[in-house]
N, C-alpha and C positions, 0 to 999 in steps of 0.2 A: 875891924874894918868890915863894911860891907859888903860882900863879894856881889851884891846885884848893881851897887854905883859904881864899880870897880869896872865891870861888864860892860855898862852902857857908855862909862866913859871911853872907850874904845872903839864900842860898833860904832857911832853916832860921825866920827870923823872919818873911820874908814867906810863907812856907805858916801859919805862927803865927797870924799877923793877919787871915790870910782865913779860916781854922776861928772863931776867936773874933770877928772881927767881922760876918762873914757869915751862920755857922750857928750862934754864939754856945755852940761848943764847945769844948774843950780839943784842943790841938793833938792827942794819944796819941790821945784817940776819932776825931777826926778822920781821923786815917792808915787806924785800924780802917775806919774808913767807906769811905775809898779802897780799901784791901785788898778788902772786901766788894763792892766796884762792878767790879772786875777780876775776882771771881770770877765776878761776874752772866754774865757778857759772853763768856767760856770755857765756863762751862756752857751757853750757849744753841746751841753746836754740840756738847758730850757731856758728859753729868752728868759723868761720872768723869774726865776732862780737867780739869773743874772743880773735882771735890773734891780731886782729885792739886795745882790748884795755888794750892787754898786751903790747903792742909796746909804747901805750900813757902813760899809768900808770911806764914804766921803763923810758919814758924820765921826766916824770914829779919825778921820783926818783933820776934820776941823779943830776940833777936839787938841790931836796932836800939835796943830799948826798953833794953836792958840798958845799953848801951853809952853813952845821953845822958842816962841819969838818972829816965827817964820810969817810972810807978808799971805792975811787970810783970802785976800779976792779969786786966784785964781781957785781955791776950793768952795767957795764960797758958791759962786757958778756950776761949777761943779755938783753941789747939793742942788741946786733948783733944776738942772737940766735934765739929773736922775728925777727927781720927783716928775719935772714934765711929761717923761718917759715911761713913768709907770705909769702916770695919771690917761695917757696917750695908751699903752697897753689894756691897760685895765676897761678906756672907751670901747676898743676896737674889741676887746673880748664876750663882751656885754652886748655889744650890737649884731654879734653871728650866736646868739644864744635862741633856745627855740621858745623864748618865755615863759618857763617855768612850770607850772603847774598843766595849765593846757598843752604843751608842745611835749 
């Protein structure tokens, strides 16, 4: 037997049960929510550390979401509004820049 199926077969309903019986959400928003508390926590020593690894951690959800069945829009959003946000980061970073070689 494989002790890593053995494992997941376990986490996977009891992270279940603590989303819906605790915060009385669905497991998939749930995760979102966790994804979102890691990005907090990164960001508080550099935004863009943070949106860099909110951008990783939604596609590595996707990813997730795809792969056990779970309904992909609400992550799906989730990847374009990181991407917005860095694209948005990266604008505003670029325009207080002293250009380059001259500045």
């Amino acid at each position: 037997m494989n002790p890593i199926i053995l494992a997941t077969d376990y986490i996977t309903p009891t992270f279940s049960l603590i989303f819906q019986n605790a915060f009385q959400i669905s497991m998939a928003d749930g995760i979102i929510f966790v994804f979102l508390l890691f990005t907090l926590i990164f960001s508080i020593q550099d935004f863009k550390i943070g949106l860099m690894f909110l951008f990783l951690v939604n596609i590595g959800g996707f990813i997730f979401y795809s792969l056990n069945g779970f309904p992909v829009g609400n992550i799906t959003i989730m990847v374009f509004v990181s991407l917005l946000l860095m694209g948005f980061s990266l604008f505003f970073a670029k325009g207080q820049s002293t250009g380059g070689v001259i500045g």
